[in-house]
C-alpha positions in Angstrom: -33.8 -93.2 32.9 -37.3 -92.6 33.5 -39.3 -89.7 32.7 -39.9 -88.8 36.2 -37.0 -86.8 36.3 -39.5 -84.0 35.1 -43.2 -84.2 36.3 -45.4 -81.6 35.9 -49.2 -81.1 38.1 -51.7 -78.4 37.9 -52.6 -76.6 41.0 -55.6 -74.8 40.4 -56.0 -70.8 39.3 -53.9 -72.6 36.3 -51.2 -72.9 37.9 -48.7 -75.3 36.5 -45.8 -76.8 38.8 -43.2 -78.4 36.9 -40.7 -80.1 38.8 -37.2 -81.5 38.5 -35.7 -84.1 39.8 -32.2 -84.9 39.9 -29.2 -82.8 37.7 -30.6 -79.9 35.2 -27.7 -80.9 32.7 -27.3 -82.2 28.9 -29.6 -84.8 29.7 -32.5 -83.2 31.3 -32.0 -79.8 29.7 -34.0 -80.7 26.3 -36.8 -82.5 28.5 -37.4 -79.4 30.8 -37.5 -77.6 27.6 -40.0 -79.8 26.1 -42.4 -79.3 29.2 -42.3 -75.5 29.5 -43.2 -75.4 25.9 -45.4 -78.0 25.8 -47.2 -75.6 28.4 -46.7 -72.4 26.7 -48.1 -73.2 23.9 -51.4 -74.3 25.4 -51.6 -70.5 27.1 -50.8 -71.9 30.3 -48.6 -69.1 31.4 -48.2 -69.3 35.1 -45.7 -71.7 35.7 -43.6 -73.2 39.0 -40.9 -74.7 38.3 -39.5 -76.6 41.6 -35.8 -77.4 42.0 -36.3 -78.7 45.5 -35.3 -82.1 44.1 -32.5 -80.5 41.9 -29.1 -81.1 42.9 -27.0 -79.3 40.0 -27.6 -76.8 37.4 -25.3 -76.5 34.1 -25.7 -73.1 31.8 -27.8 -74.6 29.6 -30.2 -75.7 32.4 -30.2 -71.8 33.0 -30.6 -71.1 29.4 -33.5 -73.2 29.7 -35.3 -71.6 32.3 -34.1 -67.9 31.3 -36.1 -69.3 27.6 -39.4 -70.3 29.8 -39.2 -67.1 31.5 -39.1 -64.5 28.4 -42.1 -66.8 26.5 -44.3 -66.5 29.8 -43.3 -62.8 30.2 -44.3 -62.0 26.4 -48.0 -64.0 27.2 -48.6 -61.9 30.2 -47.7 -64.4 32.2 -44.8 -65.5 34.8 -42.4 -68.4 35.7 -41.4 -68.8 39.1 -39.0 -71.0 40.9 -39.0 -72.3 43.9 -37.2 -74.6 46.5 -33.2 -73.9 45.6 -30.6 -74.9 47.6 -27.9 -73.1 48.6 -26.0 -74.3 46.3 -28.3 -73.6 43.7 -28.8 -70.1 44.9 -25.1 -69.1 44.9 -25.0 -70.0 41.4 -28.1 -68.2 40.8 -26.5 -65.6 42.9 -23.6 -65.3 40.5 -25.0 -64.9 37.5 -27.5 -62.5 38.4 -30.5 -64.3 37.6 -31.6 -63.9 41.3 -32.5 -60.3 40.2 -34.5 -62.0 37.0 -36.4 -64.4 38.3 -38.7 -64.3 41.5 -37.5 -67.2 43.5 -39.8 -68.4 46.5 -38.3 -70.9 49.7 -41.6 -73.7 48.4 -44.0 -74.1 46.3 -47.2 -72.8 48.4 -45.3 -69.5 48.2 -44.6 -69.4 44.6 -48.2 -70.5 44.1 -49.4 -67.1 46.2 -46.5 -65.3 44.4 -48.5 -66.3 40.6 -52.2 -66.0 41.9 -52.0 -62.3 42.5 -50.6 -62.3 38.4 
Protein backbone atom coordinates (compact mmCIF):
# COMPACT_ATOMS: atom_id res chain seq x y z
CA UNK A 1 0.00 0.00 0.00
CA UNK A 2 1.27 3.29 -0.74
CA UNK A 3 0.67 6.39 1.05
CA UNK A 4 -1.25 7.91 -1.71
CA UNK A 5 -4.33 6.56 -0.44
CA UNK A 6 -4.35 10.03 1.60
CA UNK A 7 -2.75 13.08 -0.09
CA UNK A 8 -3.15 16.28 1.19
CA UNK A 9 -2.47 19.99 -1.11
CA UNK A 10 -2.96 23.51 0.03
CA UNK A 11 -5.13 25.74 -2.02
CA UNK A 12 -4.49 29.15 -1.11
CA UNK A 13 -6.60 31.39 1.69
CA UNK A 14 -5.05 28.22 3.84
CA UNK A 15 -7.06 26.07 2.67
CA UNK A 16 -6.09 22.50 3.15
CA UNK A 17 -7.65 19.63 0.82
CA UNK A 18 -7.05 16.36 2.12
CA UNK A 19 -8.11 13.62 0.05
CA UNK A 20 -8.90 9.96 0.09
CA UNK A 21 -8.54 7.46 -2.03
CA UNK A 22 -9.96 4.19 -1.95
CA UNK A 23 -11.99 2.50 1.46
CA UNK A 24 -12.04 4.87 4.72
CA UNK A 25 -11.79 1.53 6.90
CA UNK A 26 -9.27 -0.07 9.66
CA UNK A 27 -6.63 0.57 7.36
CA UNK A 28 -6.92 4.07 6.30
CA UNK A 29 -8.81 5.27 9.33
CA UNK A 30 -5.52 5.91 11.60
CA UNK A 31 -3.78 7.59 8.45
CA UNK A 32 -6.64 10.06 7.77
CA UNK A 33 -6.35 10.67 11.39
CA UNK A 34 -2.77 11.35 11.38
CA UNK A 35 -3.32 14.02 8.48
CA UNK A 36 -6.08 16.09 10.06
CA UNK A 37 -4.00 16.24 13.11
CA UNK A 38 -1.00 16.73 11.62
CA UNK A 39 -2.88 19.92 10.20
CA UNK A 40 -4.61 20.96 13.26
CA UNK A 41 -1.92 21.24 15.18
CA UNK A 42 -0.09 23.65 12.85
CA UNK A 43 -3.45 26.07 13.14
CA UNK A 44 -4.45 25.15 9.79
CA UNK A 45 -8.07 25.03 10.51
CA UNK A 46 -9.93 25.14 7.19
CA UNK A 47 -9.88 21.89 5.92
CA UNK A 48 -11.44 19.82 2.68
CA UNK A 49 -11.57 16.67 2.97
CA UNK A 50 -12.59 14.99 -0.62
CA UNK A 51 -14.18 11.51 -0.83
CA UNK A 52 -14.62 11.83 -4.46
CA UNK A 53 -12.17 8.91 -4.69
CA UNK A 54 -13.77 7.12 -1.62
CA UNK A 55 -15.65 4.10 -2.26
CA UNK A 56 -16.62 2.95 1.38
CA UNK A 57 -16.87 4.38 4.76
CA UNK A 58 -16.80 2.18 8.10
CA UNK A 59 -17.90 3.95 11.58
CA UNK A 60 -14.66 4.51 12.50
CA UNK A 61 -13.93 6.39 9.26
CA UNK A 62 -16.90 8.57 10.53
CA UNK A 63 -15.47 8.76 13.94
CA UNK A 64 -12.60 10.09 12.29
CA UNK A 65 -13.95 12.82 10.50
CA UNK A 66 -16.71 13.68 13.30
CA UNK A 67 -12.95 14.01 15.51
CA UNK A 68 -11.44 16.52 12.68
CA UNK A 69 -14.59 18.35 12.65
CA UNK A 70 -15.05 19.17 16.70
CA UNK A 71 -10.84 20.15 16.79
CA UNK A 72 -11.48 22.60 13.68
CA UNK A 73 -14.75 23.80 15.25
CA UNK A 74 -12.96 24.56 18.75
CA UNK A 75 -9.95 26.62 16.63
CA UNK A 76 -12.54 28.72 14.91
CA UNK A 77 -12.18 26.92 12.07
CA UNK A 78 -14.18 24.36 9.76
CA UNK A 79 -13.93 20.93 7.96
CA UNK A 80 -15.78 20.45 4.98
CA UNK A 81 -16.35 17.50 2.68
CA UNK A 82 -16.89 17.21 -0.50
CA UNK A 83 -17.42 14.88 -3.57
CA UNK A 84 -19.73 11.84 -1.84
CA UNK A 85 -21.35 9.43 -3.77
CA UNK A 86 -24.52 8.35 -3.35
CA UNK A 87 -23.67 5.77 -1.60
CA UNK A 88 -21.68 7.61 0.62
CA UNK A 89 -24.46 10.16 1.15
CA UNK A 90 -27.10 7.69 2.21
CA UNK A 91 -24.94 6.53 4.78
CA UNK A 92 -24.23 10.02 5.72
CA UNK A 93 -27.83 10.38 5.33
CA UNK A 94 -28.51 7.77 8.02
CA UNK A 95 -26.64 8.69 10.62
CA UNK A 96 -27.42 12.26 10.56
CA UNK A 97 -24.19 13.58 9.97
CA UNK A 98 -25.53 15.31 6.84
CA UNK A 99 -27.02 17.75 9.32
CA UNK A 100 -23.31 18.03 11.01
CA UNK A 101 -21.17 18.52 8.43
CA UNK A 102 -21.47 21.00 5.36
CA UNK A 103 -21.06 18.69 2.45
CA UNK A 104 -20.42 20.45 -1.07
CA UNK A 105 -20.96 18.28 -4.74
CA UNK A 106 -16.59 19.31 -5.50
CA UNK A 107 -13.99 20.80 -4.18
CA UNK A 108 -14.18 24.45 -5.88
CA UNK A 109 -17.41 24.65 -3.91
CA UNK A 110 -16.15 23.57 -0.59
CA UNK A 111 -13.22 25.88 -1.22
CA UNK A 112 -15.96 29.00 -1.61
CA UNK A 113 -17.90 27.32 1.20
CA UNK A 114 -14.36 27.79 3.78
CA UNK A 115 -13.16 31.25 2.19
CA UNK A 116 -16.09 33.20 3.50
CA UNK A 117 -14.96 31.44 7.24
Amino acid sequence: MSGMNIWEESVGDDIWIVGVNGRLDQNLNPILEQHLTTLLDEGRTRLVVDLSQTNYINSGGLRTLVTGWRKARQQQGNLVLCGLDGRLQEIFGMVGFDQLFQIYPNRQAAQQGLSQL
